[in-house]
ZAROMI-507223 format. One record per residue (C-alpha): residue in one letter; residue number from 0; x, y, z. Coordinates in Angstrom, 2 decimals, padded with zeros to 5 digits, always signed. Example, Ala and Ser with C-alpha at 12.3 -4.5 7.8 and 13.67 -1.06 7.14 Angstrom:
// residues 2
<code:A pos:0 xx:+012.30 yy:-004.50 zz:+007.80>
<code:S pos:1 xx:+013.67 yy:-001.06 zz:+007.14>
END
This chain:
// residues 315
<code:X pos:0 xx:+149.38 yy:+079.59 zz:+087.31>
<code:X pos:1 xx:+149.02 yy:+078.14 zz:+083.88>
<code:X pos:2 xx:+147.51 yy:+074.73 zz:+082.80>
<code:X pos:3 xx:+148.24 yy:+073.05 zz:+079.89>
<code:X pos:4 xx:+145.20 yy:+071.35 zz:+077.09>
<code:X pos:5 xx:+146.00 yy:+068.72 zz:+075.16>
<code:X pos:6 xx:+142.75 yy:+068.39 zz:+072.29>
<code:X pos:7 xx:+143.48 yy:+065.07 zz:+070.09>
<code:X pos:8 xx:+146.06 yy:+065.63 zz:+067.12>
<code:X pos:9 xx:+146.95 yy:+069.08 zz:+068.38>
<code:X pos:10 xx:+149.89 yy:+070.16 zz:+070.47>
<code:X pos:11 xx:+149.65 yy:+071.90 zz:+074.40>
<code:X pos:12 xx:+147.95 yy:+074.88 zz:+074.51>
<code:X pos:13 xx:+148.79 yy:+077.20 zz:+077.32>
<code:X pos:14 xx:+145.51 yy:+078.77 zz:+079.71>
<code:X pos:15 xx:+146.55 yy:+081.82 zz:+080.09>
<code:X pos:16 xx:+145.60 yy:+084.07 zz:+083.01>
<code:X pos:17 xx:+143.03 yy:+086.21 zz:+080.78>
<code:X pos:18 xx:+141.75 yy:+085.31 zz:+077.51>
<code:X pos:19 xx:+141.78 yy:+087.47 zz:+074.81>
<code:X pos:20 xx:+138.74 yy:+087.71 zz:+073.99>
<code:X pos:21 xx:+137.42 yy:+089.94 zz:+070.54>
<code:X pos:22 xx:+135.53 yy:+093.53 zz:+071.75>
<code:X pos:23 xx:+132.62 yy:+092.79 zz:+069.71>
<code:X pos:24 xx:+131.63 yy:+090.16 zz:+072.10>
<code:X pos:25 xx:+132.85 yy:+092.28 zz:+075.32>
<code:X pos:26 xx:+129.11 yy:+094.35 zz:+074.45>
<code:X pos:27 xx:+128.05 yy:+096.21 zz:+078.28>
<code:X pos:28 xx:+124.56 yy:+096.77 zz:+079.99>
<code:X pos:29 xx:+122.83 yy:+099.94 zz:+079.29>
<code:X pos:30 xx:+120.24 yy:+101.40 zz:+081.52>
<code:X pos:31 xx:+117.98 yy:+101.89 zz:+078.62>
<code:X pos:32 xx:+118.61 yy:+097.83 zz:+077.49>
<code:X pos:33 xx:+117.73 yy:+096.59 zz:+081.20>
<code:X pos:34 xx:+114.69 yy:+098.84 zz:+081.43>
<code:X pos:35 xx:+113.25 yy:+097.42 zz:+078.74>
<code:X pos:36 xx:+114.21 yy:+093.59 zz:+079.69>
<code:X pos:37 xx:+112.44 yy:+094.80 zz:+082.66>
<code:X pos:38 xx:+109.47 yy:+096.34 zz:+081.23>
<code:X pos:39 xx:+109.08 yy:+092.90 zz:+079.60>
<code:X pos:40 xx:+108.79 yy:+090.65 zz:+082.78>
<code:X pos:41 xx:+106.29 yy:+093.50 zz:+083.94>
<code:X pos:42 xx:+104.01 yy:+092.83 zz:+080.96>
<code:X pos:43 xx:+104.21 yy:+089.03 zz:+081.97>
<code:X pos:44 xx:+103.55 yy:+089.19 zz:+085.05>
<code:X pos:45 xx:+100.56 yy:+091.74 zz:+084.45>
<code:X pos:46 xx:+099.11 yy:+089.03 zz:+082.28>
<code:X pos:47 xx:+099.34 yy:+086.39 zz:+084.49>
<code:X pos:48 xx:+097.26 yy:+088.87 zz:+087.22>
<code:X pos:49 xx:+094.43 yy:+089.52 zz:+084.33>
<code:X pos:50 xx:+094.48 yy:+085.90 zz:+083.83>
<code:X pos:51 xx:+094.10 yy:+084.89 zz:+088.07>
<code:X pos:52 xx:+091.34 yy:+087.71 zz:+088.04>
<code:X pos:53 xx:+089.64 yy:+085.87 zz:+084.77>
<code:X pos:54 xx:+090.01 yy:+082.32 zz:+085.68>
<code:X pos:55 xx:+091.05 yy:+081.32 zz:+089.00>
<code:X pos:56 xx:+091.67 yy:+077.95 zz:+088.32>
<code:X pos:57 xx:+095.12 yy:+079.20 zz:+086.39>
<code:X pos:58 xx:+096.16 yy:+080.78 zz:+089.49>
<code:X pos:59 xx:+098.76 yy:+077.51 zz:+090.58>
<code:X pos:60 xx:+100.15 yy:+077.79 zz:+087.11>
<code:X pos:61 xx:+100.20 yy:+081.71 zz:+087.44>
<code:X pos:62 xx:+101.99 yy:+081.70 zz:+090.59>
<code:X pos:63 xx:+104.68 yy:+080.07 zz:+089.06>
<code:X pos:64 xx:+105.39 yy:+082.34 zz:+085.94>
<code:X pos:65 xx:+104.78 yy:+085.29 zz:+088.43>
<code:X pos:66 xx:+107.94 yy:+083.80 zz:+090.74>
<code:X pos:67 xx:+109.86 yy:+083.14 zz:+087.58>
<code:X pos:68 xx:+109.90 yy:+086.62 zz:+086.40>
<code:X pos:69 xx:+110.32 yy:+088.03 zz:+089.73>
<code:X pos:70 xx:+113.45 yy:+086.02 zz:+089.88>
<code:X pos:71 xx:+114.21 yy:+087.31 zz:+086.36>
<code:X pos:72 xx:+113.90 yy:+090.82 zz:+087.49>
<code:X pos:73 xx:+116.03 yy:+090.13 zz:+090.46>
<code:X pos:74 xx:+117.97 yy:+088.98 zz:+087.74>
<code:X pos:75 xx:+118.04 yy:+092.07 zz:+085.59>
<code:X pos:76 xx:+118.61 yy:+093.94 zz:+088.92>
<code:X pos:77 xx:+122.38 yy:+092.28 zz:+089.39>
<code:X pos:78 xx:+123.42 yy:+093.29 zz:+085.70>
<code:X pos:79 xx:+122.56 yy:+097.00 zz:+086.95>
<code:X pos:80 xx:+125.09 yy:+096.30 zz:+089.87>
<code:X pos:81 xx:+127.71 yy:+095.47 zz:+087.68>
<code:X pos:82 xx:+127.71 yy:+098.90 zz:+085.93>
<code:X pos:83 xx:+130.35 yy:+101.80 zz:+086.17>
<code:X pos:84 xx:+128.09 yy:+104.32 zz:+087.52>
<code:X pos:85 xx:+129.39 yy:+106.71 zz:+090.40>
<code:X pos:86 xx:+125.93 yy:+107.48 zz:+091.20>
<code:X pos:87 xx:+122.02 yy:+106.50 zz:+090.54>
<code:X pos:88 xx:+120.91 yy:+108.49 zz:+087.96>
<code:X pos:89 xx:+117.00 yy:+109.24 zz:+087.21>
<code:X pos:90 xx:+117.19 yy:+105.90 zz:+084.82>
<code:X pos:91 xx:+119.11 yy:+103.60 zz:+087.60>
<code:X pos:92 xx:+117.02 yy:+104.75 zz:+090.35>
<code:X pos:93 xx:+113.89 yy:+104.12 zz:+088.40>
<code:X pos:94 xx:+115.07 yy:+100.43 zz:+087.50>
<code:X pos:95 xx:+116.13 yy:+099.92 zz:+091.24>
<code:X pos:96 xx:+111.97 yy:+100.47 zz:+092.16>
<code:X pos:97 xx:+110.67 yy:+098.50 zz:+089.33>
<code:X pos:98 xx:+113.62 yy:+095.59 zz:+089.47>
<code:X pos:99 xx:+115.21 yy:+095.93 zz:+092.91>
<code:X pos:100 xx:+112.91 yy:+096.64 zz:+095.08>
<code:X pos:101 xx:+110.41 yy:+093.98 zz:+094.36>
<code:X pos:102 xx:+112.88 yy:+091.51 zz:+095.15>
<code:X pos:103 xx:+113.43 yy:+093.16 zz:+098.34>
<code:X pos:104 xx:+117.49 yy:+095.12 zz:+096.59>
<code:X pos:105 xx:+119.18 yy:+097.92 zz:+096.65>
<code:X pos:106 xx:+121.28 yy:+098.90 zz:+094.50>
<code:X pos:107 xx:+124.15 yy:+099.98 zz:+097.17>
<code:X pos:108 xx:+123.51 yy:+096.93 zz:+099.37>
<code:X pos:109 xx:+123.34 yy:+094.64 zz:+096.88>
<code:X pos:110 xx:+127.10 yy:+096.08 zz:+095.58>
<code:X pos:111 xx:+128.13 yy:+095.67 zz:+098.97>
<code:X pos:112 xx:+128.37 yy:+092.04 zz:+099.22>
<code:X pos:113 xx:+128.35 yy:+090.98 zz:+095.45>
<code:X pos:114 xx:+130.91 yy:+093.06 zz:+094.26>
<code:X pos:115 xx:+132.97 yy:+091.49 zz:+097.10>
<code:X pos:116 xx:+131.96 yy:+088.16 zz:+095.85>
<code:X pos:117 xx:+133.75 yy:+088.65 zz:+092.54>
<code:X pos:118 xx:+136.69 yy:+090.08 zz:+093.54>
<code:X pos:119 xx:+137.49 yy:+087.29 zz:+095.53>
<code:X pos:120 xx:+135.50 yy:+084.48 zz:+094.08>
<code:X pos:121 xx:+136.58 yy:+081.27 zz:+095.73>
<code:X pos:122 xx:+138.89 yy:+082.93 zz:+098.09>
<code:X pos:123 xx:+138.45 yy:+082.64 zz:+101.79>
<code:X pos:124 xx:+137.93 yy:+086.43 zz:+101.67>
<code:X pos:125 xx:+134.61 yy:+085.42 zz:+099.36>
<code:X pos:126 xx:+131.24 yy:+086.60 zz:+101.50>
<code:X pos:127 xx:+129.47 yy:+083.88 zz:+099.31>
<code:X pos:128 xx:+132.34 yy:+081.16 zz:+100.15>
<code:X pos:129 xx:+130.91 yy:+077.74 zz:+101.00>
<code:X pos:130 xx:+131.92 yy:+074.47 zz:+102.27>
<code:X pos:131 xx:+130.73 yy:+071.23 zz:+100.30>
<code:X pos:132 xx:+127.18 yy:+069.79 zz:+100.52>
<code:X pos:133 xx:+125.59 yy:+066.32 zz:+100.07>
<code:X pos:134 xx:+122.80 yy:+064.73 zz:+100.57>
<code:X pos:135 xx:+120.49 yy:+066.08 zz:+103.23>
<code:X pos:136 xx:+123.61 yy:+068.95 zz:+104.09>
<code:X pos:137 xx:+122.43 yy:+070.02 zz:+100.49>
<code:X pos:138 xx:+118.86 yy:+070.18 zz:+101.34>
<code:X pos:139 xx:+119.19 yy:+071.54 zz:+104.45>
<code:X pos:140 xx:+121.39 yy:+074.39 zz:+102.95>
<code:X pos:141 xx:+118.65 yy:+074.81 zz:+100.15>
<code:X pos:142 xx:+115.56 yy:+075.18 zz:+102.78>
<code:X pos:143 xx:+117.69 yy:+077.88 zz:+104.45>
<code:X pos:144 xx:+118.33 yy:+079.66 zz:+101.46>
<code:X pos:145 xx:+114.57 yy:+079.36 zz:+100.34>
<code:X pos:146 xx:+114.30 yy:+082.38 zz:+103.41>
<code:X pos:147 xx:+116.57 yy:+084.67 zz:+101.81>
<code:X pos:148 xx:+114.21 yy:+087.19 zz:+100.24>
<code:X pos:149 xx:+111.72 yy:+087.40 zz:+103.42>
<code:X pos:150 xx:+115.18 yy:+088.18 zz:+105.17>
<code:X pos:151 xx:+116.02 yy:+090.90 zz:+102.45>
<code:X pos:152 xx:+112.56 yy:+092.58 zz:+103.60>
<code:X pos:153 xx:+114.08 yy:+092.26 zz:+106.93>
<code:X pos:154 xx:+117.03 yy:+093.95 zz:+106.02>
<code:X pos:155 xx:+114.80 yy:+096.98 zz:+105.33>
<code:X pos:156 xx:+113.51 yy:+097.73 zz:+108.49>
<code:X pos:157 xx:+117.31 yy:+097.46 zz:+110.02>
<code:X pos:158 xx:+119.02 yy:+099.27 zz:+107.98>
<code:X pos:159 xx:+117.01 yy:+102.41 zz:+108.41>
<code:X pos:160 xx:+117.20 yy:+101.87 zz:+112.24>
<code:X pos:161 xx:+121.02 yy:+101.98 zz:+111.58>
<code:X pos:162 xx:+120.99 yy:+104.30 zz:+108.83>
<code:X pos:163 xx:+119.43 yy:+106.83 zz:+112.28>
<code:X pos:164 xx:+121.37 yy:+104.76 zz:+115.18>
<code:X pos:165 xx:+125.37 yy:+104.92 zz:+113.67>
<code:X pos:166 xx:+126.02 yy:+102.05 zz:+116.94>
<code:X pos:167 xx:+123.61 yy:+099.53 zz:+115.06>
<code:X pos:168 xx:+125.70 yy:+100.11 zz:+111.31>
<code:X pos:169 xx:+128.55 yy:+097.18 zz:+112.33>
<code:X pos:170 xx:+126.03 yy:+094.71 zz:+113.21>
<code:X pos:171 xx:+123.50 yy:+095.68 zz:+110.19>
<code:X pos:172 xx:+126.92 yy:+095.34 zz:+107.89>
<code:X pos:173 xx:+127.86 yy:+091.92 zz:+109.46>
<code:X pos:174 xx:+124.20 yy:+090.31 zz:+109.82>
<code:X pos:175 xx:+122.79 yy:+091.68 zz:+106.44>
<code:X pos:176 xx:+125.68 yy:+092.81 zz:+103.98>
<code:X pos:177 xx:+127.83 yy:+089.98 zz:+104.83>
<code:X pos:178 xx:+130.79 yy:+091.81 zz:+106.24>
<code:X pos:179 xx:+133.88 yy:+090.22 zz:+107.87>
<code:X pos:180 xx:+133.39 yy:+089.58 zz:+111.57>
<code:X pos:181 xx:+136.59 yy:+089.85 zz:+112.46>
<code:X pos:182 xx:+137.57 yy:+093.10 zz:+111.08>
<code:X pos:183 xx:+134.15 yy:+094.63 zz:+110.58>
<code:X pos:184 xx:+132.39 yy:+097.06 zz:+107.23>
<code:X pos:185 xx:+135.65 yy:+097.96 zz:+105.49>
<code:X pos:186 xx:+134.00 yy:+100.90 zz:+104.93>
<code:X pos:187 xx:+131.53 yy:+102.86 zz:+107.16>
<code:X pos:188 xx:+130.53 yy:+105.57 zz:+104.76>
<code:X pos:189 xx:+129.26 yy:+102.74 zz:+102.62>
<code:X pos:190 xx:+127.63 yy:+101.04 zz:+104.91>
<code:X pos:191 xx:+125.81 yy:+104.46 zz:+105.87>
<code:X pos:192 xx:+124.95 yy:+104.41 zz:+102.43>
<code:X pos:193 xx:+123.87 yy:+101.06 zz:+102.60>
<code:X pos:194 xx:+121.54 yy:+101.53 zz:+105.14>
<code:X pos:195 xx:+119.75 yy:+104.95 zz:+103.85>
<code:X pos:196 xx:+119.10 yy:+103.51 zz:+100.24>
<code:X pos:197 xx:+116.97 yy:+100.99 zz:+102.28>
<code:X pos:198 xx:+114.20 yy:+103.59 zz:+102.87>
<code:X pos:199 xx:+112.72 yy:+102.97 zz:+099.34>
<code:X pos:200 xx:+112.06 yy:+099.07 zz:+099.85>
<code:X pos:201 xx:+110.77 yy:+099.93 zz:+103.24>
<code:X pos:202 xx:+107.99 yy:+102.24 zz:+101.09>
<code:X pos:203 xx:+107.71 yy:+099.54 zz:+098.65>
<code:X pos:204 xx:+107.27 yy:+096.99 zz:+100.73>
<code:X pos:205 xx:+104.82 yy:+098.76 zz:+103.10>
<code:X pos:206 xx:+102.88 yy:+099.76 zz:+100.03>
<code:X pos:207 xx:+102.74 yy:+096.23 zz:+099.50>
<code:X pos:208 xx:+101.49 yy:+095.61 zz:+103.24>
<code:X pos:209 xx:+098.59 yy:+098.01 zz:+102.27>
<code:X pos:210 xx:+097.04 yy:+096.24 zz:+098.94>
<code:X pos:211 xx:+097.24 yy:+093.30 zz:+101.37>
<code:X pos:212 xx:+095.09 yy:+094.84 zz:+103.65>
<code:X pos:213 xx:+092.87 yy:+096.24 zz:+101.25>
<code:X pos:214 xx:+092.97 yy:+093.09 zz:+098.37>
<code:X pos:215 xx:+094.25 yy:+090.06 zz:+100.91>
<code:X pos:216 xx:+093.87 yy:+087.07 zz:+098.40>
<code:X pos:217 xx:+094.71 yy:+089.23 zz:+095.48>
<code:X pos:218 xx:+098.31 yy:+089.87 zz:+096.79>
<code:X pos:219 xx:+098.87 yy:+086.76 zz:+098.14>
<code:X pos:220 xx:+098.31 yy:+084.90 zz:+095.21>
<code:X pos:221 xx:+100.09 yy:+087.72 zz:+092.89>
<code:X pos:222 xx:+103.01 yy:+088.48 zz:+094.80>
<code:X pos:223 xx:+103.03 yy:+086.88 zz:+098.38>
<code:X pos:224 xx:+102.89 yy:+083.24 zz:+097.25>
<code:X pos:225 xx:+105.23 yy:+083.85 zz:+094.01>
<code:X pos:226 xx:+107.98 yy:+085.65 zz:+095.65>
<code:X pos:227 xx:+108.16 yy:+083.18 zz:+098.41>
<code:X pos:228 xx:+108.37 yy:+080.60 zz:+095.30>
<code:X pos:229 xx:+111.22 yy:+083.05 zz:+093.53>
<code:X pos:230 xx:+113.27 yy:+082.90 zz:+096.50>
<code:X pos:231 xx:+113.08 yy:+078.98 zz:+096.12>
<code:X pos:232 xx:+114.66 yy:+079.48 zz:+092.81>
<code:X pos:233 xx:+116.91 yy:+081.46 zz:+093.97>
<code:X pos:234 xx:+117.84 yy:+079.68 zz:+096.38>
<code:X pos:235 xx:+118.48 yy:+076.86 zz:+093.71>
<code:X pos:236 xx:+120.67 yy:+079.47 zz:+091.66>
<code:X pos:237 xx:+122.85 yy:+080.42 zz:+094.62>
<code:X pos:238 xx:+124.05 yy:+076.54 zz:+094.92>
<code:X pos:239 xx:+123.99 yy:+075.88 zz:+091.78>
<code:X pos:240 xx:+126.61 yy:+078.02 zz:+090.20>
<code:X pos:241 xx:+129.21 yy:+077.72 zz:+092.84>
<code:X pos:242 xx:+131.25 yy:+074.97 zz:+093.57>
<code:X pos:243 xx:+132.80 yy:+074.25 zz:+096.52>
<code:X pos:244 xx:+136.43 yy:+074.36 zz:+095.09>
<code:X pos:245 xx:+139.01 yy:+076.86 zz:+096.63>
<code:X pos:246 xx:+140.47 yy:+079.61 zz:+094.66>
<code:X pos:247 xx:+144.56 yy:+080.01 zz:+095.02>
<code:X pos:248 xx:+144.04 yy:+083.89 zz:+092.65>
<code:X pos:249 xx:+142.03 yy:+085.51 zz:+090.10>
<code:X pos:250 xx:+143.31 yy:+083.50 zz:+087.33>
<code:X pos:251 xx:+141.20 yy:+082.00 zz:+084.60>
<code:X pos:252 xx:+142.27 yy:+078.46 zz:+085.77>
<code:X pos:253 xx:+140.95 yy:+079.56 zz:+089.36>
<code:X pos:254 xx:+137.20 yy:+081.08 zz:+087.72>
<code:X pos:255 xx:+137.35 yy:+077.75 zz:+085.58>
<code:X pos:256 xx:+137.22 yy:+076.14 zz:+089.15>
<code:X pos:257 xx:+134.92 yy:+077.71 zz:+091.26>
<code:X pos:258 xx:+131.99 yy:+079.01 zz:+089.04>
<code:X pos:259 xx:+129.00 yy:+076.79 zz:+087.43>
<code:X pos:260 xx:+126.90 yy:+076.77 zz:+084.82>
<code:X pos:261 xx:+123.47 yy:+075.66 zz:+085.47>
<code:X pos:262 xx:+119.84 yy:+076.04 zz:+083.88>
<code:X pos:263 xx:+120.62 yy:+076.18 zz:+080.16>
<code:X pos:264 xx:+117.58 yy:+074.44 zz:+079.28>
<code:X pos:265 xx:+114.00 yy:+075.63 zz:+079.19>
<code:X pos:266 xx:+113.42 yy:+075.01 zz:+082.86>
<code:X pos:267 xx:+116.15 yy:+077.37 zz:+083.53>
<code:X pos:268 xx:+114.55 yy:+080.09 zz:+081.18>
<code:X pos:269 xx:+111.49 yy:+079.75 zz:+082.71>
<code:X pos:270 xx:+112.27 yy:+080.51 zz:+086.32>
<code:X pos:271 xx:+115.68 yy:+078.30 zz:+087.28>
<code:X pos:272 xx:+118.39 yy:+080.33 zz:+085.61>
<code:X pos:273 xx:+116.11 yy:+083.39 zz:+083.49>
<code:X pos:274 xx:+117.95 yy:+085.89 zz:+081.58>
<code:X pos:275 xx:+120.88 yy:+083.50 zz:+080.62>
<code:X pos:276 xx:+122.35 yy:+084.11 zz:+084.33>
<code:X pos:277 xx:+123.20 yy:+081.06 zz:+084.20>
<code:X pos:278 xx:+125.89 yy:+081.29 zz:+081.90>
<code:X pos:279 xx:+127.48 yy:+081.83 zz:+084.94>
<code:X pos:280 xx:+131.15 yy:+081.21 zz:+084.38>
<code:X pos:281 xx:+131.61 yy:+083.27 zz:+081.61>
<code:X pos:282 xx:+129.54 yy:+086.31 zz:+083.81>
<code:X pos:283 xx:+132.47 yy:+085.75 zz:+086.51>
<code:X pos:284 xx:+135.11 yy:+086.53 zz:+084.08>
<code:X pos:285 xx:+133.48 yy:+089.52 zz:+082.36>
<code:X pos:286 xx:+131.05 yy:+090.82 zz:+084.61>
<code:X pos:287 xx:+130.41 yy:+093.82 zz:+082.94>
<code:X pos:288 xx:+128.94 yy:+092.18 zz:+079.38>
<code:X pos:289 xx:+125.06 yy:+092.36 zz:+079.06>
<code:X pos:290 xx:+123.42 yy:+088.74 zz:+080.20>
<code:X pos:291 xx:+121.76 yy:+089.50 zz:+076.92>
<code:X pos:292 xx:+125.36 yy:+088.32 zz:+075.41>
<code:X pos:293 xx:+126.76 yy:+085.81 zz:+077.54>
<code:X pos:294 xx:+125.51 yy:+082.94 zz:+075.74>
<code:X pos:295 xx:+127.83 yy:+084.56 zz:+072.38>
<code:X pos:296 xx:+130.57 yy:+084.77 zz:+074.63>
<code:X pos:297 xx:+130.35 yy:+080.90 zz:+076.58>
<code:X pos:298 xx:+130.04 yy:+079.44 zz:+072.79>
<code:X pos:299 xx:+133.44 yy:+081.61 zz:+072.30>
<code:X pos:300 xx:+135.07 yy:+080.08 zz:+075.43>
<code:X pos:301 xx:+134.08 yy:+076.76 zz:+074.48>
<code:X pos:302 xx:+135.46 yy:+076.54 zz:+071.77>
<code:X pos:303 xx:+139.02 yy:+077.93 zz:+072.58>
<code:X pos:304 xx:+138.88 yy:+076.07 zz:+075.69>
<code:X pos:305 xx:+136.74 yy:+072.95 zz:+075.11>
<code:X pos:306 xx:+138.61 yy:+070.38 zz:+077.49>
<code:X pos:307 xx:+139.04 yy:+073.04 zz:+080.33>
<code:X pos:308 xx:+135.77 yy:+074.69 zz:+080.30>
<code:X pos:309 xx:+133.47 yy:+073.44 zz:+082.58>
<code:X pos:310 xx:+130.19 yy:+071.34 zz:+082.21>
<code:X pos:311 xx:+126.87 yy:+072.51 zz:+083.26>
<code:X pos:312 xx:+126.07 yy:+071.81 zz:+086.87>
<code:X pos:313 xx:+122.45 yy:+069.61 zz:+087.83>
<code:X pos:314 xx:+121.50 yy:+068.46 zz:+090.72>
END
C-alpha cells in the first residue's frame, strides 16, 4: 500500500511502508528516566497537598493539578509498558506502585490489552476499535469513559477472585482486559498472570480506603476528587487520539489514518495530553522511543511527510 505526495514544485514522493528514520532520534525509555519523570509529578502533587493543608481556599485549583499529574503518571506508567523487559525487576516493580497503581494499573494487565491495541491499531482485531461519534453519541461515549478508572479499582478485587477461582479467569479476561468474546484470553497463563499482579493495587487501594477512614476530607480532596477528575481527562485522551478510520495493515499510510494528535498546547501539558502523549501518531509508529522524545521525532515526520501527516485533533 503506497501513497503518493505531491509538495508544490517537487515531483511524487512515494510513503513507504516504514520510514527510515535516523537512530539518534529512535532514543528508548529507561527505568531510571521514568522514575525520575515520576518522582517529579510526586513532588507536585505533594505541593499542592501542603498548599490544601495551608490555604483551603486553593483546594478547587489544587484538585485540578493533583488530577493532571495523576493522569501524567498514568502517563509515565504506559511508556513502562512499552519496554522489552521479560520480567519486573526491583526498578519496574517499584515504578508500577508509585505510577501504576495510583491510577488503579498493572503492569501485566495493562500489556494485556494495550499491547494488543498496537499491534492491530485500526483493525477489527483492535480491543480499543471504535465506531464514529457525534454530537451527543460523543458525549455520551465521553461520560462513560469518565468511569474508567473507578472500574480499574474494580478490576482489582476480580482479578484476585480469579487469580484463586481459575472458572472466573475467561470472564475477568473478557469484562476487564478486553479479550475477544468469541474466542476467549488467547492466552490463559497470562491472564493468570494478569489477575495475581492485581494483589498490589488491591493493597494500594485499600491503604487508600484506610487514610479515608482515618483523614476523610483530606483524601477526598487529595486523591478521591482528583482521580475521579484524571479519569475525565482520560477519558478525553482515549477519544481524542483515535479516529474512527479502519485500518486495511500495519502500514504507515494505515497509522497515518487511524491515530491523532491532540493536546499540544498548554492545556494539554497541564492535564489534557501531559508528558507529550499526545504526540500520539508518532508513539504508534515507534512505541518504544521515550515520550520525553516524541516531540523531536513528530517535527522529523513533519517535515518528510508534511502533506500526509496528520493535523492535531480538537474537539
Amino acid at each position: 500500500m503506497s501513497v503518493s505526495l505531491q509538495a508544490p514544485g517537487t515531483a511524487p514522493v512515494s510513503l513507504p511502508p516504514r520510514a527510515a528514520v535516523p537512530r539518534t532520534l529512535l532514543v528508548r525509555a529507561t527505568v531510571p528516566s521514568l522514575l525520575r519523570l515520576t518522582a517529579v509529578e510526586w513532588a507536585w502533587m505533594g505541593a499542592c497537598w501542603l498548599a490544601m493543608a495551608r490555604w483551603p481556599v486553593v483546594a478547587p485549583l489544587a484538585v485540578l493539578v493533583i488530577a493532571g499529574r495523576l493522569h501524567a503518571l498514568g502517563v509515565i506508567f504506559h511508556d513502562a509498558v512499552h519496554l522489552s523487559a521479560p520480567r519486573k525487576g526491583a526498578g519496574l516493580r517499584l515504578l508500577e506502585v508509585l505510577a501504576g497503581y495510583p491510577v488503579a494499573s498493572t503492569w501485566e494487565s495493562t500489556r494485556y490489552h494495550h499491547l494488543r491495541h498496537h499491534q492491530d491499531a485500526g483493525l477489527p482485531s483492535d480491543p480499543y476499535r471504535r465506531r464514529p461519534l457525534h454530537g451527543w453519541r460523543l458525549a455520551r461515549a465521553w461520560l462513560l469513559l469518565v468511569g474508567v478508572v473507578p472500574y480499574w479499582v474494580l478490576r482489582g478485587l476480580v482479578g484476585l477472585l480469579a487469580w484463586a477461582v481459575p472458572a472466573l479467569r475467561v470472564p475477568y479476561a473478557r469484562v476487564f482486559l478486553q479479550a475477544p468474546a468469541a474466542t476467549g484470553p488467547a492466552d490463559p497463563e497470562e491472564v493468570r498472570a494478569c489477575a495475581r499482579s492485581e494483589a498490589g493495587q488491591v493493597l494500594f487501594h485499600l491503604g487508600v480506603l484506610a487514610l479515608a477512614w482515618r483523614w476523610p476530607q483530606a483524601v477526598a480532596w487529595g486523591y478521591g476528587l482528583p482521580l475521579l477528575v484524571a479519569s475525565g481527562f482520560n477519558a478525553y485522551r482515549l477519544l481524542a487520539e483515535h479516529t474512527a478510520e479502519e485500518a486495511r495493515g500495519r502500514t504507515l499510510e494505515d497509522v497515518l489514518a487511524v491515530t491523532a494528535d491532540h493536546g499540544l498546547g498548554w492545556l494539554g501539558r497541564l492535564g489534557l495530553a501531559p508528558r507529550n502523549v499526545g504526540c500520539h501518531v508518532v508513539h504508534h509508529l515507534h512505541p518504544q522511543v521515550s515520550l520525553e522524545h516524541l516531540p523531536r521525532l513528530r517535527a522529523w515526520y513533519l517535515e518528510r511527510f508534511p502533506t500526509h501527516y496528520p493535523p492535531p485533533r480538537r474537539f
